[in-house]
C-alpha positions as CSV (number, residue, x, y, z in Angstrom):
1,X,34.7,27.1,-68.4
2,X,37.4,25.8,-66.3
3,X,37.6,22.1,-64.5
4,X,36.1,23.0,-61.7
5,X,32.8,24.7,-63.3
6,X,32.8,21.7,-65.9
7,X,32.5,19.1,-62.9
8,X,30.0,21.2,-61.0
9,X,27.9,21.7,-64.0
10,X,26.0,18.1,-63.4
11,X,25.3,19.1,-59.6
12,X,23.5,22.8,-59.7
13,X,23.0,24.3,-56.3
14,X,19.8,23.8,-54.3
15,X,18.2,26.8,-53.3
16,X,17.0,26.9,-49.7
17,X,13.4,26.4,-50.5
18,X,14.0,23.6,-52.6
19,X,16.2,21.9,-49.9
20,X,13.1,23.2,-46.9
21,X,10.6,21.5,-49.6
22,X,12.9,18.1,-49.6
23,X,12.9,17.8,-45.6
24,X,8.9,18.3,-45.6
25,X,8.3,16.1,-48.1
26,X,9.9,13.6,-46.2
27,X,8.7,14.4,-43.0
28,X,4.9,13.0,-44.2
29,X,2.9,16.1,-42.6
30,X,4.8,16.5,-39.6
31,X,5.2,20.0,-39.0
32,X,8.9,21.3,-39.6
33,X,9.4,23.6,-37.0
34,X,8.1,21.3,-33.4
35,X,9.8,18.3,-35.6
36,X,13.1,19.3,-35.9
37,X,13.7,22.5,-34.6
38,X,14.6,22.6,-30.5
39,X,15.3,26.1,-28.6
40,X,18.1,25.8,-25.9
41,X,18.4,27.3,-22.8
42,X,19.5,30.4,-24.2
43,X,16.7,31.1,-26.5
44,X,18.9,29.9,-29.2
45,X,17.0,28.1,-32.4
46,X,18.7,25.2,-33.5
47,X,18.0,23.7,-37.0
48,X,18.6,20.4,-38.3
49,X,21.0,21.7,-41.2
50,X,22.8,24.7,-42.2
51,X,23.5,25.9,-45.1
52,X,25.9,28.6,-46.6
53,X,23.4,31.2,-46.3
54,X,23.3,31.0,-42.9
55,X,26.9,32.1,-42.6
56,X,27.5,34.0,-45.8
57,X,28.9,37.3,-46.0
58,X,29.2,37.8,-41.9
59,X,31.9,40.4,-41.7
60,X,31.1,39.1,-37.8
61,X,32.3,35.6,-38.4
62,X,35.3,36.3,-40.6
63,X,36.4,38.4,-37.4
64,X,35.7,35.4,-35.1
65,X,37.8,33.2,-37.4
66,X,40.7,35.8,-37.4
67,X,40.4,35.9,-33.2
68,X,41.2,32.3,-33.1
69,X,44.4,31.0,-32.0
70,X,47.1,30.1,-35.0
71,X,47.8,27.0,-33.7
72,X,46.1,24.6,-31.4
73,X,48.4,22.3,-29.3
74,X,47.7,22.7,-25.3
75,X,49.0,21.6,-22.1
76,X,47.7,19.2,-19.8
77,X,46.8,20.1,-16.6
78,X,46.1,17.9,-13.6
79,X,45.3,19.3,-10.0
80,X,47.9,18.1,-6.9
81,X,45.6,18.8,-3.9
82,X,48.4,17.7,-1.3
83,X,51.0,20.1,-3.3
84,X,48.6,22.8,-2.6
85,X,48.3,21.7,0.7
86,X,52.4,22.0,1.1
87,X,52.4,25.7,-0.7
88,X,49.3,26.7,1.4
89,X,51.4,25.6,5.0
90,X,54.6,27.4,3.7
91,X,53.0,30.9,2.7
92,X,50.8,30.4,5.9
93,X,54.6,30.4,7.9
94,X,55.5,34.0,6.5
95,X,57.8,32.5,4.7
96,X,56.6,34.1,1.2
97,X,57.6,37.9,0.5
98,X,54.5,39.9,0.2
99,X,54.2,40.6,-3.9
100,X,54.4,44.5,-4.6
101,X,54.6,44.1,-8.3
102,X,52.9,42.2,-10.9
103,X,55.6,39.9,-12.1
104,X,53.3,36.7,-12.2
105,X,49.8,35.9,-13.6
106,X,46.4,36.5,-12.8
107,X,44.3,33.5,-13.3
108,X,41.0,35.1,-13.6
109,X,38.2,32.3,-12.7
110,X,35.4,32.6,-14.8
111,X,34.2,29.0,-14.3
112,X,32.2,30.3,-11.0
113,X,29.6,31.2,-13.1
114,X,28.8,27.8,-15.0
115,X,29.3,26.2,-11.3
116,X,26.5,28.8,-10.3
117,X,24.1,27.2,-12.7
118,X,24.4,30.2,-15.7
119,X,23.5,29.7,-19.3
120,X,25.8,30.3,-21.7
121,X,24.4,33.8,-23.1
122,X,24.7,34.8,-19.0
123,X,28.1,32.9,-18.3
124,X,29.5,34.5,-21.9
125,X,28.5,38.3,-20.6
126,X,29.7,38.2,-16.9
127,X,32.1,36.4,-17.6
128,X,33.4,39.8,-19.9
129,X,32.3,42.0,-17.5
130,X,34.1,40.4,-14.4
131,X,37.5,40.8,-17.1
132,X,36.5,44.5,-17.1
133,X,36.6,45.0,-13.6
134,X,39.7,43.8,-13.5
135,X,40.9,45.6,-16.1
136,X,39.4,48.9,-14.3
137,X,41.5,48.3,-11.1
138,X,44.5,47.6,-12.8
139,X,44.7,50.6,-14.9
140,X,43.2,52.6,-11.8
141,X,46.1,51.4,-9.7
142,X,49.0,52.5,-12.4
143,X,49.5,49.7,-14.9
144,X,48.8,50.3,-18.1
145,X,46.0,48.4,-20.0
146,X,48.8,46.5,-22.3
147,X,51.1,45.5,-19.0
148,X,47.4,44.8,-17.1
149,X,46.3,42.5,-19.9
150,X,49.1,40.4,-20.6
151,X,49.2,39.0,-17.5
152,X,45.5,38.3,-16.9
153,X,45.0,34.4,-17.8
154,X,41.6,33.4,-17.6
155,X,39.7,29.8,-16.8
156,X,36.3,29.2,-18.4
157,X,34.6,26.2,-17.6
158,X,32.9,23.6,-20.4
159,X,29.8,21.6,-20.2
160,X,28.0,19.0,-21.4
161,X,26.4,20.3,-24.4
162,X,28.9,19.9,-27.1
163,X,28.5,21.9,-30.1
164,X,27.4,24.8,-28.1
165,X,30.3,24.3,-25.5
166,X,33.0,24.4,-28.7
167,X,31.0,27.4,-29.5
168,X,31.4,29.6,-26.2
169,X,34.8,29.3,-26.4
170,X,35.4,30.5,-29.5
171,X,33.0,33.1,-29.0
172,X,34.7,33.7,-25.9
173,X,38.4,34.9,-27.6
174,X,36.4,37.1,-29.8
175,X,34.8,39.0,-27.1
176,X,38.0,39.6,-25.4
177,X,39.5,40.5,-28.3
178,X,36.2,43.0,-29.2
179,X,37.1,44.4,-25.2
180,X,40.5,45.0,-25.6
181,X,39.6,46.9,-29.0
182,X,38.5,49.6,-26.4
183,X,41.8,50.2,-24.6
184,X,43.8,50.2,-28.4
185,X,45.2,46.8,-27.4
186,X,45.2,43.1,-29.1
187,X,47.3,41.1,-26.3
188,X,48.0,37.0,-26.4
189,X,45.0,36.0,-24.8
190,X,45.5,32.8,-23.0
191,X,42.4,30.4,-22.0
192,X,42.4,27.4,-19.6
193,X,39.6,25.1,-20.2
194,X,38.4,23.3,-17.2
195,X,35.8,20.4,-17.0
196,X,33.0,21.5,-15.4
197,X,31.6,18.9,-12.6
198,X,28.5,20.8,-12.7
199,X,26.7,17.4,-14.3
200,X,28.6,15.0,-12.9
201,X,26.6,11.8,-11.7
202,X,27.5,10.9,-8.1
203,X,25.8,7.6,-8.4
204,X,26.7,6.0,-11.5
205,X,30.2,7.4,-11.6
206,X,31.3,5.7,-15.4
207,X,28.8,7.1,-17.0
208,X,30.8,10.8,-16.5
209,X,33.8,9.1,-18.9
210,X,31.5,10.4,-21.4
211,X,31.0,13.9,-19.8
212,X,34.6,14.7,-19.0
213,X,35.2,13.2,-22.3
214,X,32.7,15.7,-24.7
215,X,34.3,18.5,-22.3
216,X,38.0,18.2,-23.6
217,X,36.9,17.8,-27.2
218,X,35.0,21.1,-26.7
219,X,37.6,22.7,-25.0
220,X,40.4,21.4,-27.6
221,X,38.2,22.7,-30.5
222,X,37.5,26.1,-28.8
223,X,41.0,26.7,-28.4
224,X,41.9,26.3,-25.6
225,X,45.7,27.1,-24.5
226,X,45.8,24.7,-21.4
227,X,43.0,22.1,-20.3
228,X,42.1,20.3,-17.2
229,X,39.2,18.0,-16.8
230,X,37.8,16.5,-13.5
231,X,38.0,12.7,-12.7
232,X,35.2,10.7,-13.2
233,X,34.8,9.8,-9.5
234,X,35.8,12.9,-8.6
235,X,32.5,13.1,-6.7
236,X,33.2,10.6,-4.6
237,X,36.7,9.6,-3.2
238,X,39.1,10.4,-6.4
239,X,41.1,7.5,-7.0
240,X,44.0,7.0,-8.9
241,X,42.0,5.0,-11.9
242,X,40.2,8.3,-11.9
243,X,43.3,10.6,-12.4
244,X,45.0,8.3,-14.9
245,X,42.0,8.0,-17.0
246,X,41.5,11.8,-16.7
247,X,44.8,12.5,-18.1
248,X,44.7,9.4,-20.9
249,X,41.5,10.9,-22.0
250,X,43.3,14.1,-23.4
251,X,46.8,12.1,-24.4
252,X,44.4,10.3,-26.8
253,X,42.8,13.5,-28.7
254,X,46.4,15.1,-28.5
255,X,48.7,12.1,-29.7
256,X,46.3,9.7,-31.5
257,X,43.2,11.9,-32.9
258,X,46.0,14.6,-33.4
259,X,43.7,17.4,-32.2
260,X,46.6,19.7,-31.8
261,X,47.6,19.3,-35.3
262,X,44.6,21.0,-36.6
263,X,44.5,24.8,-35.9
264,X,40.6,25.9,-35.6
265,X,39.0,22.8,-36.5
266,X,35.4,24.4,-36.3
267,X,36.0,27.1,-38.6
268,X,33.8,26.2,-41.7
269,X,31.5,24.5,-39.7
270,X,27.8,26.4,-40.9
271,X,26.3,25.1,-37.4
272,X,29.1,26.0,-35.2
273,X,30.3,29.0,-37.1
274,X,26.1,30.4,-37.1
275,X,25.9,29.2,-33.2
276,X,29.3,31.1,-32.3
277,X,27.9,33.9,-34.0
278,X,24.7,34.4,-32.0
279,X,26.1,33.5,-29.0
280,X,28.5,36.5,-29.2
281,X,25.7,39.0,-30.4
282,X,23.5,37.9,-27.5
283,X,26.1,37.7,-24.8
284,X,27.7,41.6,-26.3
285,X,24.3,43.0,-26.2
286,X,23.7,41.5,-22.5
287,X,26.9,43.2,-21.5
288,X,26.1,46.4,-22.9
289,X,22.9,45.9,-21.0
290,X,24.9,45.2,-17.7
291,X,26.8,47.9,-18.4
292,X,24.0,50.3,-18.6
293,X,23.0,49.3,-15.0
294,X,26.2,50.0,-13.6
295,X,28.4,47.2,-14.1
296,X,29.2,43.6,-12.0
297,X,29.3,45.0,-8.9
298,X,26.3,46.8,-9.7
299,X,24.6,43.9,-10.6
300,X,25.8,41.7,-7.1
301,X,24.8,44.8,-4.8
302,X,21.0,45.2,-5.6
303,X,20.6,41.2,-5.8
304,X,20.4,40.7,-9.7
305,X,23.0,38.1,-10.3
306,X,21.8,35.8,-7.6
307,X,18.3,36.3,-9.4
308,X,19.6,35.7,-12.4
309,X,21.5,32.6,-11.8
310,X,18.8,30.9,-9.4
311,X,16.4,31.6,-12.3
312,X,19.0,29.8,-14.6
313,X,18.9,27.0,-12.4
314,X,15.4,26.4,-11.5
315,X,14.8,26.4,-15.0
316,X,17.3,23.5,-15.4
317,X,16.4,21.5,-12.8
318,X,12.7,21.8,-14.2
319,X,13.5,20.6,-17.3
320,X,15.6,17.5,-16.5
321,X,12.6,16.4,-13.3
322,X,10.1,16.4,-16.8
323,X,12.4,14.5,-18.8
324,X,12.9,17.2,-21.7
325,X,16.5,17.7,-20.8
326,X,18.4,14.4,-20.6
327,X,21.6,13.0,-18.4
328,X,22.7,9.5,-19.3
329,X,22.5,7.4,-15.6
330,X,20.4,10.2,-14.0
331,X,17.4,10.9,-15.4
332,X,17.5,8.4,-18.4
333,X,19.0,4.8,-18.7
334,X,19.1,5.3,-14.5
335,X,21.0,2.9,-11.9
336,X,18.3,1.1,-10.5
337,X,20.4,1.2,-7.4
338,X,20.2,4.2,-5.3
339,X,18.0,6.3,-8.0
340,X,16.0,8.2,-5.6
341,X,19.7,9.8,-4.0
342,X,20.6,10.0,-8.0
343,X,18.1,12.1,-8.5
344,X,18.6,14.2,-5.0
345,X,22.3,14.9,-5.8
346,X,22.7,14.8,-9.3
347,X,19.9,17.3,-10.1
348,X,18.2,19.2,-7.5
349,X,22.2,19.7,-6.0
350,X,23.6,20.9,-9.3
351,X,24.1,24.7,-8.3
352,X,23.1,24.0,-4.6
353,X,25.8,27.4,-4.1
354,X,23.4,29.6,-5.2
355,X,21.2,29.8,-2.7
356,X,24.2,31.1,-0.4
């Protein structure tokens, strides 16, 4: 017997029965399942543990853990609306020479989809399938898929809902990586993160501190090769406060919690590593589904996607006006100021695009 067996001896595992038996016992006849389990948006389960079992042996999330980056610093992005403005008036002029090749980048946004009011099974498998189309016209249009795909960047947008937000991103790399399988390719992927202002409050602007907050630490911990998040008053008039804080917000979990030290943070996680893990089997088997009925296109031509994503949202919306879904300063621990417009903007407005 060596050291480590010797110390272990005094602590023998706990079978999952024994630990179920523990939690039941202590829950005094409360039943375990409308206790302590809660189903998300996506259909998704979530217990209150894991345990090794839930993980063990998945030849599905040792494949996940090897699509993650090898290292995990990122770059901080902030948006310059009036330099836009200035490159928008110059190419405008005809001073720019039209682009014949594909020298640059293609910065693929897949953040319209959150913005549109998707879950995250639905945002995960269009968000593959609008990469495929691009894919298609490249290598229909005489690139090859290695030259086509290492110049397509791609910006996914991250929410509120943490654990599952860190999840989709790394789920995310390994279903590009699972896509690219098809064309015999592995290319760098690169990801830009972006705060989603999806939930932002309009009334109570502070409160989204902790929003845009919860969204870099997601975004860091999937990955993420270059990050922007939204101001907190970026509802309103965005002022400088707004921008600085925005940018000190990620200097702080770069230089001071040092989360660009640690490569893959989540990896050993049994709750993230068992979330990311249904999250890709239920967003690959929606693809294949989408795929089946023709593809993206397909899917915006006879109507389905606006279906799907207005079903997405009503479904929301429904579920914050009854209180089961929360937002700190909307629909719990409210502004007493102003609460009826809260409630107008900052919910029933959420994915108000939809509809168009």
């Amino acid at each position: 017997m060596n050291l480590e067996e010797l110390l272990l001896s005094d602590f023998p595992r706990v079978s999952d029965e024994k630990w179920k038996d523990v939690v039941i016992k202590d829950l005094r006849g409360k039943d375990f399942e409308e206790t302590l389990v809660w189903k998300d948006e996506n259909g998704i389960d979530h217990h209150p543990y894991y345990r090794k079992s839930d993980t063990f042996d998945s030849s599905l999330i040792v494949a996940i853990q090897n699509a993650q980056r090898t290292d995990n610093d990122w770059i901080i992005l902030e948006h310059k609306p009036k330099m836009n403005d200035e490159i928008t008036q110059f190419v405008n002029q005809n001073k720019v020479e039209k682009i014949n090749n594909l020298d640059g980048n293609i910065k693929l946004d897949l953040s319209i989809y959150k913005s549109k009011g998707a879950n995250t099974v639905h945002e995960l498998a269009l968000a593959l399938h609008h990469v495929l189309e691009y894919m298609d016209v490249l290598t229909k249009n005489g690139y090859s898929a290695a030259k086509a795909s290492q110049k397509l960047v791609y910006a996914l947008a991250f929410g509120n809902s943490y654990f599952t937000e860190i999840a989709k991103g790394r789920a995310f790399r390994y279903l590009l990586s699972q896509l690219f399988l098809a064309y015999d390719i592995q290319p760098e992927l690169k990801i830009i993160g972006l705060g989603s202002d999806y939930y932002l409050a309009h009334q109570d602007a502070h409160t989204n501190l902790l929003r845009t907050t919860t969204q870099a630490m997601s975004a860091v911990l999937a990955g993420c090769d270059e990050i922007y998040i939204p101001a907190f008053d970026e509802n309103a008039n965005t002022s400088e406060l707004g921008k600085r804080m925005a940018r000190n917000i990620q200097l702080i979990l770069k230089e001071e919690s040092h989360f660009g030290k640690i490569t893959d943070a989540a990896s050993g996680s049994y709750y993230i590593e068992s979330l990311t893990k249904t999250l890709s089997e239920k967003a690959w088997d929606l693809f294949l589904e989408i795929e089946s009925k023709g593809g993206l296109f397909q899917l915006i031509a006879n109507g389905e996607l606006k279906e799907m994503l207005h079903k997405d949202k009503t479904e929301r919306i429904a579920k914050y006006k009854s209180g089961e879904r929360l937002i700190l300063g909307v629909n719990r621990y409210k502004n007493p100021e102003g609460l009826d417009l809260e409630l107008k903007e900052g919910i029933e407005m959420l994915a108000k695009e939809v509809e168009k």
